[in-house]
C-alpha positions in Angstrom: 0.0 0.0 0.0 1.2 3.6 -0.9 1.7 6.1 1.7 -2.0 8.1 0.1 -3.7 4.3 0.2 -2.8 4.7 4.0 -4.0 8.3 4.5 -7.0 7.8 3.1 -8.2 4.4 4.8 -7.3 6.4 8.1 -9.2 9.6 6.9 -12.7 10.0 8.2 -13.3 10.9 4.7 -15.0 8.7 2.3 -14.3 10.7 -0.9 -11.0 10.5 -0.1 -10.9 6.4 0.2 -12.9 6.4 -3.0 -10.6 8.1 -5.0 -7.6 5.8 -4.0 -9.7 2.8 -4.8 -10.5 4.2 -8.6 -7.2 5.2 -8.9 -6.2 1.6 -8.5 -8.6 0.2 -10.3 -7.2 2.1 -13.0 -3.5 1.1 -12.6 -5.2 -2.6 -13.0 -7.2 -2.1 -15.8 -4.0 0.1 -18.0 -1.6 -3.3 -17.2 -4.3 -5.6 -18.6 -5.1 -3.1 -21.5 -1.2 -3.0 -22.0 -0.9 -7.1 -21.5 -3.6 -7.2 -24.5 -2.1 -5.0 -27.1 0.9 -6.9 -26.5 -0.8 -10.0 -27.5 -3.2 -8.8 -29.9 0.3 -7.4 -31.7 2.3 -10.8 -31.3 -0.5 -12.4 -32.6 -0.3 -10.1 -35.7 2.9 -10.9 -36.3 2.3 -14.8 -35.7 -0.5 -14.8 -38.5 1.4 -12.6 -41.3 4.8 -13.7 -40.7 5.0 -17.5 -38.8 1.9 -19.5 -39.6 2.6 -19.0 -43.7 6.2 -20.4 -43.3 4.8 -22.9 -40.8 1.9 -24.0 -43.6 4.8 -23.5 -46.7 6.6 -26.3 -44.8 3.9 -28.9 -43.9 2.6 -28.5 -47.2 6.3 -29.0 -48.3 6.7 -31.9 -46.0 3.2 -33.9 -47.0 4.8 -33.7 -51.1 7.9 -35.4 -49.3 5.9 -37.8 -47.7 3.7 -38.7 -51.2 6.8 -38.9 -53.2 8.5 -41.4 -50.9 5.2 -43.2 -50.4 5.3 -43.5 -54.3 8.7 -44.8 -54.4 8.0 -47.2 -51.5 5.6 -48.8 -53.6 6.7 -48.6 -56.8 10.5 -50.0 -55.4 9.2 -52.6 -52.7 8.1 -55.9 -53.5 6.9 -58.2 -50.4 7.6 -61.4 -52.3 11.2 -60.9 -53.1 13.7 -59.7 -50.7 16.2 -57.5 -52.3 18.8 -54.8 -50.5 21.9 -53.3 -51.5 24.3 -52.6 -49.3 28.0 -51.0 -50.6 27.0 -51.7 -54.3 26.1 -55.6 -54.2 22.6 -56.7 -54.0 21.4 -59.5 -51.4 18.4 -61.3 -51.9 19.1 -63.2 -48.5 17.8 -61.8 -45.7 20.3 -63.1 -42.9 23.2 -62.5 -45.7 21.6 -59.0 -46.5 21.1 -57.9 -42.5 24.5 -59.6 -41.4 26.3 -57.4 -44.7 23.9 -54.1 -43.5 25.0 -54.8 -40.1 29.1 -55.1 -41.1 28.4 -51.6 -43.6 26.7 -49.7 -40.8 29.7 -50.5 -38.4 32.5 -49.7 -40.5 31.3 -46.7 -42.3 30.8 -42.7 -41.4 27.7 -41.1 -39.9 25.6 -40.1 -42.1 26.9 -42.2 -45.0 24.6 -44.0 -47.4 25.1 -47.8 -47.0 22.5 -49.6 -48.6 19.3 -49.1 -50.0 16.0 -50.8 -49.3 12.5 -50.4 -50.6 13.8 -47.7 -52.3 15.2 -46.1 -49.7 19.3 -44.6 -48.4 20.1 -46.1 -45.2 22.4 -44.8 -42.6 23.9 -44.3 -39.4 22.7 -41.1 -37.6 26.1 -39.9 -35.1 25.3 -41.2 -31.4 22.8 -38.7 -29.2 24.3 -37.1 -26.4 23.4 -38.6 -22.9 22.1 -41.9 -24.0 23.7 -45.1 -25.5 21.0 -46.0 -28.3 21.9 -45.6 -32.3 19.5 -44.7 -35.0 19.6 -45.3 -38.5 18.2 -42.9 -41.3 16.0 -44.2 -44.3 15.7 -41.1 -46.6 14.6 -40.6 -49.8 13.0 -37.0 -50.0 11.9 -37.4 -46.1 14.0 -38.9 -43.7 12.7 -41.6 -41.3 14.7 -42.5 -38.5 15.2 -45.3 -35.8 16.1 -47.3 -33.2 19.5 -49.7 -34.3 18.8 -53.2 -32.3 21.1 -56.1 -31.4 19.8 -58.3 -34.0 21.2 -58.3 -37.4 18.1 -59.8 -38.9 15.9 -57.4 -36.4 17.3 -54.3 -38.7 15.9 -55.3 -41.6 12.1 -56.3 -40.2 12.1 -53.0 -38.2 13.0 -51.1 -41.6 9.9 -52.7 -43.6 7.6 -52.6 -40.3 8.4 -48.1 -39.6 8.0 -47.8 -43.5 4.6 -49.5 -43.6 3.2 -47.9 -40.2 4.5 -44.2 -42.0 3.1 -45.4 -45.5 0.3 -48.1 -44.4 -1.7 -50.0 -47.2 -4.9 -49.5 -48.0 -5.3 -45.7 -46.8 -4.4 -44.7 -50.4 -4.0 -41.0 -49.6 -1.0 -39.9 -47.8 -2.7 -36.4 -46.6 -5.5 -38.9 -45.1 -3.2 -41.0 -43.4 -1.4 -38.1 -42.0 -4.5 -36.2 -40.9 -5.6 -38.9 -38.6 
């Protein structure tokens, strides 16, 4: 309380006590008008300069997402195993995990080492703080996960992400992602 808040609740004078209590009623309601026009103006900005970027790059993302959705399909056939990893095809899958296994090891981050379904795989660099290693499967979108222990493991987790990101029978990608 300010020393005239104090005068005036000890005045006799109720015209007095009055005034101080309009006064700061009036302090209050000039912070909130202030704490509005700060946000009616950051909104402003959010909705001419943010949110088109923001849309510009979902939209950009989505055509990402078709096109590899496309070459997933058009590149991956479930009957016949196929991956190349360092330039020689394997049409094995323990022989094609064990070699994807050997290329991810011996290689640089961020290297391409094989392709699958018609996707570049690599090694992401280790994450500070924790002990787990991701790969990358990229095409125009990048899709990365978890590396487990087993060779053979590597491969059926690469098919199973890509057909949870791309599933079958939802035909549109922009539905799929929407829901």
């Amino acid at each position: 309380m300010s020393y005239a808040e104090i005068k005036a609740i000890t005045a006799a004078n109720p015209k007095i006590k009055r005034k101080v209590e309009l006064e700061t009623e009036l302090t209050r309601l000039r912070v909130l008008e202030g704490q509005y026009r700060k946000n009616l103006y950051a909104l402003q900005d959010k909705t001419i300069k943010d949110l088109p970027t923001q849309i510009h790059t979902q939209e950009q993302l989505l055509k990402y997402a078709q096109e590899d959705e496309a070459n997933m399909r058009e590149k991956y056939n479930p009957d016949v195993f196929s991956i190349n990893v360092l330039g020689k095809v394997y049409t094995d899958k323990k022989e094609g995990a064990s070699a994807l296994a050997e290329a991810l090891r011996s290689n640089k981050y961020d290297t391409p080492v094989a392709e699958y379904g018609g996707f570049r795989i690599s090694l992401n660099p280790p994450t500070a703080l924790t002990d787990t290693r991701s790969v990358s499967l990229t095409y125009h979108g990048s899709y990365d996960m978890e590396v487990g222990s087993s060779e053979l493991g590597l491969i059926t987790r690469r098919w199973t992400i890509l057909c949870a990101i791309f599933p079958k029978g939802k035909g549109d990608t922009r539905q799929s992602w929407n829901s």
